[in-house]
C-alpha positions as CSV (number, residue, x, y, z in Angstrom):
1,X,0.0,0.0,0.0
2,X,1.2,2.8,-0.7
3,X,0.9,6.0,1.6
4,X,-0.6,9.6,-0.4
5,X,-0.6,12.6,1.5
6,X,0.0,16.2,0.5
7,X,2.0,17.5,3.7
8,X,4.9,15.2,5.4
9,X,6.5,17.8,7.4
10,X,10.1,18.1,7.9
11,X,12.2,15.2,7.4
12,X,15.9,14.6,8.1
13,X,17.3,13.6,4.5
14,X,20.4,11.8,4.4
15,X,22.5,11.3,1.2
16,X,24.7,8.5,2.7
17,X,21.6,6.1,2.4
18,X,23.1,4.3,-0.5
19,X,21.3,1.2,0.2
20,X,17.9,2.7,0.8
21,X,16.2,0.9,-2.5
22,X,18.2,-2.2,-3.0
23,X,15.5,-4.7,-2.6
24,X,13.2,-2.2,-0.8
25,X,9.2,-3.4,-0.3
26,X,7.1,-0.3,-1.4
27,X,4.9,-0.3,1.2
28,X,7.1,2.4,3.0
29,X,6.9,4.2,-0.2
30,X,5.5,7.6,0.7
31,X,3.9,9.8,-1.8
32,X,2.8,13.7,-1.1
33,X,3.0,17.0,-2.9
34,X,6.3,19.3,-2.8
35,X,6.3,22.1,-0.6
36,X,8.8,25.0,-1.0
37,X,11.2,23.8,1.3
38,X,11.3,20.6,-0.9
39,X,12.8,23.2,-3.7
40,X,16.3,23.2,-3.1
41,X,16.3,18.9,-2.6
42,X,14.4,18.5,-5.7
43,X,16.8,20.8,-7.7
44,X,20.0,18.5,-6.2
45,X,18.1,15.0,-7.3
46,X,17.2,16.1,-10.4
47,X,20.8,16.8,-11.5
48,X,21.8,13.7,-10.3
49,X,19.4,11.6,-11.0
50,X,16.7,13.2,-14.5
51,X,17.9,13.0,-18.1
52,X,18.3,16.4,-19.3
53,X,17.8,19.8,-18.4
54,X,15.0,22.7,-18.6
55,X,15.0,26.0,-18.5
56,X,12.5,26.3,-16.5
57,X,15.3,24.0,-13.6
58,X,16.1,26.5,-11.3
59,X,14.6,27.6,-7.6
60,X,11.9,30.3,-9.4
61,X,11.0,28.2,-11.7
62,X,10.4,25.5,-9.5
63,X,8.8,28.2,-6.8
64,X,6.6,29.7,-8.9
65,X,4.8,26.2,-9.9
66,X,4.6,24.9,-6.4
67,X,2.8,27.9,-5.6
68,X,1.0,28.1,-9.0
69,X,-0.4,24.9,-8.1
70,X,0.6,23.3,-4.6
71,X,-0.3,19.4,-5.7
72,X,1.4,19.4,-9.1
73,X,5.1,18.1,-7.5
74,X,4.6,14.9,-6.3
75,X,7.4,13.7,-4.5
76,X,8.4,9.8,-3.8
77,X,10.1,9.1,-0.5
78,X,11.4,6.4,1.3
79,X,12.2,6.9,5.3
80,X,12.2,11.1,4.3
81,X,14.9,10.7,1.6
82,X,13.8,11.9,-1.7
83,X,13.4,8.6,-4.5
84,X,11.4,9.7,-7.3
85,X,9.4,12.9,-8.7
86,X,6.7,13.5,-11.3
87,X,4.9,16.6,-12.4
88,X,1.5,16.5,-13.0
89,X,-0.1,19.9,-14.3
90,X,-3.7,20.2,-15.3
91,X,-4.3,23.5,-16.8
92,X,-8.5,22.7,-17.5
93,X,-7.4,21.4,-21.0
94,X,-4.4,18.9,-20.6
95,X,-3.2,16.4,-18.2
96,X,0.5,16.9,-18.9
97,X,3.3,15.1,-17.0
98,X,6.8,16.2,-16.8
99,X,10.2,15.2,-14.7
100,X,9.2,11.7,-14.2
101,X,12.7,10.8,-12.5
102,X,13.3,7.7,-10.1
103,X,16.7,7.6,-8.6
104,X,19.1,5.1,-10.8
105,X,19.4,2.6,-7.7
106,X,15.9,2.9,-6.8
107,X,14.6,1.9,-10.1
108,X,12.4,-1.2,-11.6
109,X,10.7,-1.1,-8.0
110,X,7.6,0.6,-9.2
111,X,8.3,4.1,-8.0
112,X,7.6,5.3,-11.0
113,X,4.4,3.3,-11.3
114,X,3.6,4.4,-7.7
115,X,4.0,8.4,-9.1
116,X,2.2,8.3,-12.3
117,X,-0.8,6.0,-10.4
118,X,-0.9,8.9,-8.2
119,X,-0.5,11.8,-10.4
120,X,-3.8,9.7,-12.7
121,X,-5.4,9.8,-9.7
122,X,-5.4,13.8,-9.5
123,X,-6.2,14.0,-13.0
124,X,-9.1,12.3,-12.5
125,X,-10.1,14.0,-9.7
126,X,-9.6,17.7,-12.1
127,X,-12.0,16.0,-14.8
128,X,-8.8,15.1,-16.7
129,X,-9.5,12.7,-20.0
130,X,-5.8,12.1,-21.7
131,X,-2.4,12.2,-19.8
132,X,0.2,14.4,-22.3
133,X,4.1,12.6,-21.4
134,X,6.8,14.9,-22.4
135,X,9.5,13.0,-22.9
136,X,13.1,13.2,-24.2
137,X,13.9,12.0,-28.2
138,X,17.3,10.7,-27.2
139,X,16.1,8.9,-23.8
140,X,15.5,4.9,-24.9
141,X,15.1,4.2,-21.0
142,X,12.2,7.0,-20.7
143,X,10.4,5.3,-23.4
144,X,10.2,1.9,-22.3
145,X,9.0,3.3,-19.1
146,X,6.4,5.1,-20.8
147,X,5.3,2.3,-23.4
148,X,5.3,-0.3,-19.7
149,X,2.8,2.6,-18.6
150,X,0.2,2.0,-21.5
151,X,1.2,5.4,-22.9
152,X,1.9,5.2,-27.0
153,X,4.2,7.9,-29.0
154,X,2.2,10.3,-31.5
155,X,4.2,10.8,-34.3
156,X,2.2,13.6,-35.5
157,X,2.6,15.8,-33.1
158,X,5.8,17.8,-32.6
159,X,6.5,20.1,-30.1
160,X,7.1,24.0,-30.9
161,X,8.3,26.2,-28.9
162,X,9.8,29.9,-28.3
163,X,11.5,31.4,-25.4
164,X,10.2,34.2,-23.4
């Protein structure tokens, strides 16, 4: 079972848990919603542990969504340390989910399964009808995560874009 809640509180996060998902039961896998003292944490792990960079990966950018939107960050955690993140945005129109990351030694556990069941879950609850995945070209892994998930590329749609 897996534990949802959108405030943990302070935790004591320790990166010298190198062990904490080798063979790990997810039943003391703990979902919940970032807060903005999760910012700085959630910066370090996804330099260490996402493919790619965003512009949009830096304490502002980060800031400004979890305020935006204060259950769009979920967070995956194991004993208070950080294991796995996924944003799931819902602007009325899309379901769109970005920085699905699970941390390299953490993997094939179902974190990731555990994030995205969650982040359906609040989809459903907006009135969502189609999750959007944005994921990297170059990232082979990423895809056969995604395809495991049920989700299917479009070819037909390319992403444009401009910066501000």
């Amino acid at each position: 079972m897996i534990q949802f809640s959108r405030f943990l509180g302070t935790e004591t996060r320790s990166p010298d848990r190198l062990a904490l998902c080798l063979a790990r039961p997810m039943s003391d896998l703990h979902i919940r919603c970032a807060i903005l003292s999760d910012i700085d944490t959630v910066l370090q792990f996804w330099r260490e542990a996402a493919e790619g960079t965003s512009i949009s990966d830096d304490y502002d950018g980060v800031a400004r969504l979890v305020t935006r939107d204060p259950e769009a960050l979920l967070l995956a955690e194991r004993e208070g340390f950080l294991t796995g993140t996924v944003i799931a945005g819902f602007d009325g129109w899309r379901c769109s989910t970005y920085r699905l990351t699970v941390r390299p030694d953490c993997r094939r556990q179902g974190i990731a399964t555990a994030l995205l069941e969650a982040a359906e879950q609040r989809f459903i609850a907006l009135g969502g009808r189609r999750i959007d995945a944005m994921v990297l070209e170059a990232n082979e892994q990423a895809h056969r995560t995604w395809a495991a998930a049920g989700f299917h590329r479009e070819d037909h749609w390319r992403r444009w874009v401009r910066l501000l």
